[in-house]
N, C-alpha and C positions, 0 to 999 in steps of 0.2 A: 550725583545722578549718573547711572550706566549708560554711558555713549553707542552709537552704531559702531565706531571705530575703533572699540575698546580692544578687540579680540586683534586688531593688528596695527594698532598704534597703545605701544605698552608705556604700563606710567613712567619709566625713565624717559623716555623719548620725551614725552607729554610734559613732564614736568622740567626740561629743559629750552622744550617752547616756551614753560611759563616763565623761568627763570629769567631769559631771553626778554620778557615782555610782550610776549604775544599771548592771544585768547584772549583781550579785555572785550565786553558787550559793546557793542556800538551802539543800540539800542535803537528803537522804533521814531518814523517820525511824527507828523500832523498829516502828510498828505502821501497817499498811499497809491501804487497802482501794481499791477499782477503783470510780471511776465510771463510768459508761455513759449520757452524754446522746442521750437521742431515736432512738435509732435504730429509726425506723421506717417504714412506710411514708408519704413524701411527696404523690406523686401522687393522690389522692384522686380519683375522677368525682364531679363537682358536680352531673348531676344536669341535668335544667330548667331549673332556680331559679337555679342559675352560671352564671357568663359562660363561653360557647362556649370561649371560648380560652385557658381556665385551663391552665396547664401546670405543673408541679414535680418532674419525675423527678430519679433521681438524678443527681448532676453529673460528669461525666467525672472519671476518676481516682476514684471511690469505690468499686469494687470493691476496689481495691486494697488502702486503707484498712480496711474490711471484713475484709479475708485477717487485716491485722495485729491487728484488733481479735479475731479467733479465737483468733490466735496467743499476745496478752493473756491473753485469758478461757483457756485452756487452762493456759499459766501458774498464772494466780489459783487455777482449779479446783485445779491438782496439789500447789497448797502450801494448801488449804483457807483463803486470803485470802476478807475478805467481797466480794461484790458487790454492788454497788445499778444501776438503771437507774432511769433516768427520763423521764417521758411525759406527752402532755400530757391534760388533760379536761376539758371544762365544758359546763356543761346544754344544751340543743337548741337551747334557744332565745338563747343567746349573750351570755345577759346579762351574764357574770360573765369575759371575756373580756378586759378593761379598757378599752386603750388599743388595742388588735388591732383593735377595733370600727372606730377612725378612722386605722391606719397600712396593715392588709390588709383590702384591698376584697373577699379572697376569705373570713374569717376569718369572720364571721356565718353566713355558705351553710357552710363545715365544720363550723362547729359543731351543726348544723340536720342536716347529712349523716350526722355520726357519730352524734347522737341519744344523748346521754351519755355514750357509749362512750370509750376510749383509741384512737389511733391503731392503727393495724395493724401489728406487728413486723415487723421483716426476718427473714425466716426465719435466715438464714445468723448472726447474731449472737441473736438471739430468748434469753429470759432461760431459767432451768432452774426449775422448781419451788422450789431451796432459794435464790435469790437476791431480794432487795426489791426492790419497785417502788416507785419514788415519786412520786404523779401531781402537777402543777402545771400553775399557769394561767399563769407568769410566767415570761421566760424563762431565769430562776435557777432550779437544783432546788432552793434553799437559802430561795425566796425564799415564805414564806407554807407549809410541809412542815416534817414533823419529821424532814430528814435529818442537820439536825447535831446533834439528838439522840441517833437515830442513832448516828449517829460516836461522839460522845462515851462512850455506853452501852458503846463497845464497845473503847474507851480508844484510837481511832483517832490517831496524828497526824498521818499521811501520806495525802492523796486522788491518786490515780493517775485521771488523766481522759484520755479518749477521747469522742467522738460529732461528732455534724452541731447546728449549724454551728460553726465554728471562729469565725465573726465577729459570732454571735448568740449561741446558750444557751452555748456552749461557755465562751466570754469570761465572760457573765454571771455563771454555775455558778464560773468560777476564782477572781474579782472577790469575789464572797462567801466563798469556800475561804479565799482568801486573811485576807479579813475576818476570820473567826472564828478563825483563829490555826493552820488546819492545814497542815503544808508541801503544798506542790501541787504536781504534777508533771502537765505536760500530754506526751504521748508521741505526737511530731511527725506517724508516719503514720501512727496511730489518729484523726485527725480531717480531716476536711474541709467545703468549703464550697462555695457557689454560683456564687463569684467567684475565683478562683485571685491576684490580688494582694492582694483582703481577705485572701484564707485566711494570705498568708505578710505582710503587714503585721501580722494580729492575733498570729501566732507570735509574730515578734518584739516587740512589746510586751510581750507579755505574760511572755515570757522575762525583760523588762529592769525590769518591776516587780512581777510576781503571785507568776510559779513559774518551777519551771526547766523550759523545755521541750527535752525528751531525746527521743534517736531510741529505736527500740523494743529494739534490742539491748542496750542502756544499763540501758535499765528492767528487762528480762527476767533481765540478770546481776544486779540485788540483789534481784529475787524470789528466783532461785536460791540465793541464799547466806542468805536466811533461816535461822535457828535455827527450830526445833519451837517454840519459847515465842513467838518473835516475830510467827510463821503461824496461832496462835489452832491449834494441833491439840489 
């Protein structure tokens, strides 16, 4: 079957990850629940105090992504799957921001901009009252947060992930999933990125060693065929 990342991961490369032994399915488990990295509002007005020509909208083709990631959460909603999002936060003054301080020249001025606050939702994916939020400073939800608590509390062993970026939090967020021992499943046009060959470079790695990454019809038929006991009703 033709990959997203066929046009720039070519079958020599591919077929010496296989050789290698990577690419096996990890496969799905009993108990499910949907991550939702950062989707939120990017662009930010800096303000005075920012450089004039700060830019960050969303990236071509995120709309799209977007639709799928409704079509997710509508899913999850109708078999009462948990969901978590995650978002970033840290104090005004930026202290607590890490390494952001000396990698984004813009990251100190937003953090001064938001004034403690969380990013601003996208409306069209925006969380529901009965879903968790998880804020962090890192670009792991998992990394310094009690979401794999979380999980566990809730006898999770499947994380279904979606959000921006596919080659920052997204990778990060799978990289610890994976860590902590739960199957991960990233769902190919529920995410996207800044750079469209990072975006389909990080797929397929991360296909070849994290999780499986599945298109969304894929994902959507084993919500569907959930049992009552396995949907947390």
């Amino acid at each position: 079957m033709p990959r997203i990342w066929d046009d720039v991961i070519g079958p020599e490369i591919q077929e010496t990850y296989r050789r290698a032994g990577f690419g096996r399915p990890g496969g799905f488990g009993q108990r499910p629940a949907v991550l939702l990295i950062d989707l939120y509002v990017t662009d930010i007005p800096l303000g005075d105090e920012g450089p004039r020509d700060f830019s960050d909208p969303l990236p071509r083709g995120a709309e799209l992504s977007l639709s799928a990631i409704q079509e997710l959460i509508a899913a999850a909603r109708a078999h009462r799957l948990p969901i978590f999002y995650s978002n970033g936060i840290s104090e005004p003054a930026g202290r607590d921001i890490g390494g952001s301080r000396r990698k984004n020249w813009a990251g100190p001025t937003l953090a001064k901009q938001l004034a403690g606050r969380p990013y601003p939702w996208l409306d069209a994916v925006a969380p529901a009252p009965e879903d968790r939020v998880i804020y962090k400073q890192r670009p792991s939800a998992f990394f310094g947060t009690t979401l794999a608590a979380h999980l566990i509390d809730l006898g999770v062993d499947t994380v279904i992930v979606g959000g921006q970026t596919t080659s920052g939090c997204v990778r990060a967020t799978v990289l610890d999933s994976f860590s902590y021992g739960f199957r991960t499943i990233v769902v190919e046009e529920c995410t996207y990125d800044r750079c469209v060959p990072c975006h389909k470079v990080n797929l397929f790695d991360m296909d070849q060693k994290y999780a499986d990454v599945l298109v969304l019809a894929d994902v959507l038929a084993y919500i569907d065929a959930l049992t009552p006991s396995n949907a947390y009703q």
